[in-house]
N, C-alpha and C positions, 0 to 999 in steps of 0.2 A: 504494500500500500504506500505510496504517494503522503505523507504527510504533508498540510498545509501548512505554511508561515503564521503562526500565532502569537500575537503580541497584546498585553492587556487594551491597549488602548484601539486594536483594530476589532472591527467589527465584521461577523460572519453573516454574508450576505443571508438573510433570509425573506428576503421580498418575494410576496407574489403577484398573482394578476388578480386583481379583485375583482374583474367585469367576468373574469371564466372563472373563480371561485363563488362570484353570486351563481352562474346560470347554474355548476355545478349542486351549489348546497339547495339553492331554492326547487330545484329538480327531485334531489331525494328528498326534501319533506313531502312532495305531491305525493312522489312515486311508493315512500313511506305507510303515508296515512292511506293512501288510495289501496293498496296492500291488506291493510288492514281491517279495509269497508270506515274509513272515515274522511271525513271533509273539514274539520274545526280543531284547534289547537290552541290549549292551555298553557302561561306560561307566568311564573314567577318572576314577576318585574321588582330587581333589585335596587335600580336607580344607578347600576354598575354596568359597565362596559358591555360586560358578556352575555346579560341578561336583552339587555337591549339590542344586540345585535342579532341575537334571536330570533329578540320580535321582530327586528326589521324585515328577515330573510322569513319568519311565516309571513306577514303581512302581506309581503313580494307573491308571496309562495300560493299562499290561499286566496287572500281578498282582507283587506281589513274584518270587513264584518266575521270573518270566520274566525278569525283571535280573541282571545280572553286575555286579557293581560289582568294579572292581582299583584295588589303591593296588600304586605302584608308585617306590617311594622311592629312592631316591639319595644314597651313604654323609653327604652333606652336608644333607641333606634333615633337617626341625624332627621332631623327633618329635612336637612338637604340630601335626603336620599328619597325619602317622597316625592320632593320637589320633581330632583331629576327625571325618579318614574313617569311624572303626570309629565312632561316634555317629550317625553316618547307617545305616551298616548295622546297627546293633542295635535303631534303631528302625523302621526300613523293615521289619527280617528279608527283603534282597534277598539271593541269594547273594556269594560275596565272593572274591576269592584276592589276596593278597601278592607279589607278582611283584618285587626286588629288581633293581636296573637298572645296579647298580657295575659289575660285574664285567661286562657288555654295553657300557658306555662306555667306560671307561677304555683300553680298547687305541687306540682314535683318540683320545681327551682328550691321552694321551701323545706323543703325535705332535701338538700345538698348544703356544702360548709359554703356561709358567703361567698370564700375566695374562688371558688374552684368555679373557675371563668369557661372552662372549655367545655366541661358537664353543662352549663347553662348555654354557652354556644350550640352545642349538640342537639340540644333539648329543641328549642326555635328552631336549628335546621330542620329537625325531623317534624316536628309540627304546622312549620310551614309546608310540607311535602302531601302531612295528612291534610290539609286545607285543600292543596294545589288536587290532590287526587279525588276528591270530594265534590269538589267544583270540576273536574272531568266529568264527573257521571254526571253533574247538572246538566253541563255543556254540551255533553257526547262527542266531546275533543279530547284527544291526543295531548299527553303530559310531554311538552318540547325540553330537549334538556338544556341547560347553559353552563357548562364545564369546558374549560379550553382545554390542549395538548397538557401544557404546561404543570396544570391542576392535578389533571387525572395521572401524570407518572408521575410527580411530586407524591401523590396520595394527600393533596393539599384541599381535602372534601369530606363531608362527614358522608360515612356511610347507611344507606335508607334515610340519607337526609335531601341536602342539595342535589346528591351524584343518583337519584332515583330519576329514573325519567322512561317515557317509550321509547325516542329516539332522540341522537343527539347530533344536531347539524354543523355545530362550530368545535367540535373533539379532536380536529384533527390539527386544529391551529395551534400554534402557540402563541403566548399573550400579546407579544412582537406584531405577529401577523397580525394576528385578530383587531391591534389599533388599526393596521392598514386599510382591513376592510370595512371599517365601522368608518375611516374618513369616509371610503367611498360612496357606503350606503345614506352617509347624510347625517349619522351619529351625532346630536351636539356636541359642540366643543367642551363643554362641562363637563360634562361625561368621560367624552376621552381623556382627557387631560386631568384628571384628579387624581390623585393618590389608589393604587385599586385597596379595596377593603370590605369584608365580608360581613363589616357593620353589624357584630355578633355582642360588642360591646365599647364603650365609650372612648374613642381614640386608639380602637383598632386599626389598625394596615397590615395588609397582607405580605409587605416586604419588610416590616418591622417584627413580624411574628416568624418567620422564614428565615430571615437573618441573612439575606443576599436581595438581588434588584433582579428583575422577569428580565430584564436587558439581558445581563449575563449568564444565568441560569438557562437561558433559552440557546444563548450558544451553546454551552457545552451540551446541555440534550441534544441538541440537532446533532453534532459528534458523534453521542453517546447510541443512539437511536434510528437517527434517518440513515447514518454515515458509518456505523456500526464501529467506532474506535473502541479503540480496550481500556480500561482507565489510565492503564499505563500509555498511553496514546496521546491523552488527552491533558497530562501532564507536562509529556516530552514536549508541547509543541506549544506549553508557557499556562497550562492552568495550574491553580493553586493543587499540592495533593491533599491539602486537607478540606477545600471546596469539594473536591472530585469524588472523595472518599464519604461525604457528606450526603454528597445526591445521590450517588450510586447506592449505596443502604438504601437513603428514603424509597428508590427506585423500588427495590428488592423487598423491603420490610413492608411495604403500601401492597403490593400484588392482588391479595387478596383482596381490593377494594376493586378492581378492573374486570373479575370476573363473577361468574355465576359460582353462589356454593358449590363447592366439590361433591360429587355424588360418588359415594361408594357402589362398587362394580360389584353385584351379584348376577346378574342375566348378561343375558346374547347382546340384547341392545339397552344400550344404560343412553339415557340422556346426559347429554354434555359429553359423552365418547361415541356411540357408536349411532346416535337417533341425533342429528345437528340440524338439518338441512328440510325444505319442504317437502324436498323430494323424497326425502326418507318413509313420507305420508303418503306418498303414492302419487302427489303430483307434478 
């Protein structure tokens, strides 16, 4: 292998084409939900990047009218994160509802030690998901996911919480890209431009909790991932080893978040080995 010239201050090209990554992702939601026998899609609007990019590419995808966007806040939760949400839906004009989630947590938040921020983080995520799936079945839409690249092999999502979804159209991005396409689609500038943070509790950030910036964590995954270096690779060619050695755990130790539980094998055909595919059903 070819190693490339790496130097802390160069950056690793990861531009894409956003007018063939809209037709692309807007293509598999149709093709998606049309799959599935559905036409409408639910989506947890965070007031954050990912979420909002989401909605853009259903809106695109379906029709306004056929989106449900929910903010769904939390007594601790920025009100310039509502804000941002209601920006997206007044420009989309997707439908919208406010679903309030205090009074939904707090009876188990109370029953945890004050401190323990991440139990109470968890808690909202996964509350928020039972709202968003609840309001599907009102809807008879399709739960959209909002998780980038970057997220999902971080394992930087709570599990049956945010990372629950039917299908997820921006997964394969990473957080880099994903500004790219979010200028494209029209994304406000507030939006993009904020700090990212999972608004879980009071002067969260997502690169303050992670202890690195999407900037350069997104290079070395593309390395690590797209480009299949070895860590020692990714070393030799100027990243830190104790960055490197940092992701690559998280990589490893998160797995278990990116797939379906493990099914112990007793039969000829076990699902998730040997039953995968439609076809497997006979069609």
């Amino acid at each position: 292998m070819d190693l490339i010239q790496y130097n802390p201050d160069m950056e690793i090209n990861l531009t894409i084409n956003p007018e063939l990554a809209t037709q692309i992702l807007t293509g598999f939601i149709t093709s998606e939900l049309t799959r599935a026998g559905f036409s409408k899609a639910v989506i947890g609007l965070s007031g954050g990047i990912d979420s909002a990019v989401s909605c853009y590419l259903a809106a695109q995808a379906l029709g306004s009218n056929n989106v449900l966007a929910i903010r769904m806040p939390y007594k601790t939760s920025s009100p310039e994160s509502t804000a941002h949400a209601g920006l997206v839906i007044e420009d989309l004009g997707v439908q919208s509802k406010t679903i309030e989630i205090t009074d939904m947590c707090d009876p188990l938040i109370a029953q945890t030690p004050p401190d323990a921020t991440l139990r109470h983080g968890n808690i909202m995520a996964r509350m928020r998901m039972v709202v968003l799936y609840d309001q599907s079945a009102d809807f008879n839409g399709l739960v959209i996911g909002t998780g980038n690249k970057t997220e999902i092999l971080l394992g930087y999502t709570t599990i049956f919480g945010d990372s629950a979804c039917a299908i997820n159209p921006i997964g394969d991005l990473y957080k880099t890209q994903l500004r790219q396409l979010a200028a494209a689609l029209g994304v406000p500038d507030q939006i993009i431009k904020k700090p990212p943070s999972a608004d879980l509790w009071t002067g969260q950030t997502d690169e303050d909790e992670l202890g690195f910036t999407y900037q350069r964590v997104d290079q070395l995954l593309y390395l690590l991932v797209d480009q299949r270096f070895s860590p020692e690779e990714c070393v030799e060619v100027g990243f830190d080893q104790g960055f490197v050695k940092k992701v690559v755990q998280r990589i490893q130790q998160n797995h278990y978040k990116r797939i379906m539980p493990p099914i112990a094998k007793l039969s000829n055909r076990t699902v998730g080995y040997d039953f995968l595919y439609l076809r497997d059903w006979g069609t």
